[in-house]
C-alpha positions in Angstrom: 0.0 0.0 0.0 1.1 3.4 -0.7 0.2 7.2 -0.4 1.7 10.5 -1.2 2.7 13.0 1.7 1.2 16.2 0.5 -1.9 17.5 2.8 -3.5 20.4 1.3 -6.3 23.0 2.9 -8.1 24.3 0.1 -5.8 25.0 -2.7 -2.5 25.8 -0.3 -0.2 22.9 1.0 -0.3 22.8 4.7 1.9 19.4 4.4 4.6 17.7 2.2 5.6 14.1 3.7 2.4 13.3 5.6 2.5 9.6 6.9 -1.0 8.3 5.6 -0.4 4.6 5.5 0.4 2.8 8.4 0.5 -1.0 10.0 -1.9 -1.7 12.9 -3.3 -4.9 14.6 0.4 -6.5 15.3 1.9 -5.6 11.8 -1.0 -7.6 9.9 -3.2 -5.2 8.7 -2.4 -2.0 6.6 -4.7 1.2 6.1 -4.5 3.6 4.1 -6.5 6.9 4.3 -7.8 9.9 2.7 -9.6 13.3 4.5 -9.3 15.3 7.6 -6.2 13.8 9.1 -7.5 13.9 13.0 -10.6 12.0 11.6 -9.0 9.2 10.2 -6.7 9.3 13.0 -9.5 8.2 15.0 -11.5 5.9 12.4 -7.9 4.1 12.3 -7.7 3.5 16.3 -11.3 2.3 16.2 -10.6 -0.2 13.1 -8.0 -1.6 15.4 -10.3 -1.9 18.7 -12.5 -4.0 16.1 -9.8 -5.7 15.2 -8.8 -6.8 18.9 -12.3 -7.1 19.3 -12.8 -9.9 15.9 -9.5 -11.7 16.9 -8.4 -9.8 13.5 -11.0 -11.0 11.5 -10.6 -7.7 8.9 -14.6 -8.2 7.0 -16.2 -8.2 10.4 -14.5 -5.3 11.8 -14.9 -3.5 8.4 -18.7 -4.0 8.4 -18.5 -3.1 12.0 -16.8 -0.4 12.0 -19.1 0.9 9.1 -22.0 0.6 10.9 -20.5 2.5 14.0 -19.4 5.2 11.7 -23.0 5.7 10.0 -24.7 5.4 13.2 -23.0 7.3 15.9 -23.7 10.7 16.1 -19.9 11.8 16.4 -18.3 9.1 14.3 -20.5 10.1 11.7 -19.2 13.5 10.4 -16.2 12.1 10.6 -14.9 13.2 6.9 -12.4 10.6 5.5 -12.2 7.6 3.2 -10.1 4.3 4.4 -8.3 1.5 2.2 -7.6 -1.5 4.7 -6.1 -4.8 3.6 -4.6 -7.9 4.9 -2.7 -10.9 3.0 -5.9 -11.6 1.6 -8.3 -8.8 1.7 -8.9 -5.6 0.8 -11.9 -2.8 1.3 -12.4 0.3 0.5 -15.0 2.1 3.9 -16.6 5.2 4.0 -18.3 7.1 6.4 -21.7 6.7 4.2 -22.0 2.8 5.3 -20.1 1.3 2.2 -17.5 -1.6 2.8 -16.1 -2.5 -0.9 -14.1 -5.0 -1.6 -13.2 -4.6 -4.5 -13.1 -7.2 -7.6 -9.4 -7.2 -8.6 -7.9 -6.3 -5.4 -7.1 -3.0 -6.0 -8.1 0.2 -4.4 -7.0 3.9 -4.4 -8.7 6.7 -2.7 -7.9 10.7 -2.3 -7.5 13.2 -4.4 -5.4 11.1 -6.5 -7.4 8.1 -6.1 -8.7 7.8 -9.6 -5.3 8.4 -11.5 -3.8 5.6 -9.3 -6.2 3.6 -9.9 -6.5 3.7 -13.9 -2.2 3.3 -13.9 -2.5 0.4 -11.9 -4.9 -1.6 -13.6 -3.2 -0.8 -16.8 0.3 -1.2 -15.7 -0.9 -4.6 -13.9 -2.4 -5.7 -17.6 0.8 -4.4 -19.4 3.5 -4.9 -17.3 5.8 -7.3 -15.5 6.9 -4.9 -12.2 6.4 -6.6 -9.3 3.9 -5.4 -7.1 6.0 -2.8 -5.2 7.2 -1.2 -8.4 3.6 -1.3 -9.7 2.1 0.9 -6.6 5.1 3.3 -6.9 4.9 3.8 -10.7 0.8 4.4 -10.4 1.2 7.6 -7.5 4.4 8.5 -9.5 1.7 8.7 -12.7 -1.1 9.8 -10.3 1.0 13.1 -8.7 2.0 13.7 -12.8 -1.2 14.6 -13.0 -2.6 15.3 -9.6 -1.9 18.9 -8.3 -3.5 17.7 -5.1 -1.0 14.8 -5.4 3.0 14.5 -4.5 6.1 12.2 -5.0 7.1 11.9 -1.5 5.9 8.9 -0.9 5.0 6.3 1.5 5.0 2.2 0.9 4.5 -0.4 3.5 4.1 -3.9 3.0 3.3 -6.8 5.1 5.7 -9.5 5.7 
């Protein structure tokens, strides 16, 4: 999973090597997010109590975490989006209720999100990088074209 660093506030760059992909859940889960940084601060802490809470079963503390997010009056103006994955899963979770999983795998979120997305299918269809080299060379192409996009970025992997 990777992200770019750049935070922006309107149209001005508050941020340049923002840290928006991290490891929770002892190393085994990644997530990824998108938004008002102190809310998915806080959606990411609570995706870990679910975790803790599922025995790290990631689809029920997706879903449940979804629910709690739509429901609660706090959680729910929470403004982010969230890409979480494991060795076998991935989802895409909004604050709206959805939990995504997505057919091929692959998701990409932010500002960027749909740029990264297109390179990545294509360079997984026309290319032989491995999969590290595949998520770099789809932000590098996303923040080519992404003012709201940079190159500093971020990749973590699970072992």
């Amino acid at each position: 999973m990777a992200a770019d660093g750049q935070i922006t506030l309107g149209s001005n760059i508050i941020k340049s090597q923002a840290r928006k992909v991290r490891k929770i859940y002892h190393d085994k889960v990644l997530v990824g997010f998108a938004g008002a940084s102190a809310d998915a601060i806080t959606l990411m802490m609570r995706l870990e109590a679910k975790l803790e809470e599922y025995g790290g079963n990631l689809a029920r503390a997706v879903v449940e975490l979804a629910k709690d997010w739509r429901m609660d009056k706090a959680l729910r103006r929470l403004e982010a989006l969230m890409a979480v994955a494991d060795k076998s899963k991935s989802f895409l979770v909004s604050g709206m209720g959805d939990v995504i999983e997505p057919d091929d795998g692959i998701i990409a979120i932010g500002s960027g999100g749909a740029y990264a997305l297109a390179a990545a299918r294509a360079l997984i269809k026309h290319s032989q990088l491995d999969l590290k080299e595949l998520v770099i060379e789809a932000m590098k192409i996303a923040a080519d074209i992404c003012i709201y996009t940079n190159h500093n970025l971020v990749v973590e992997e699970l072992q």
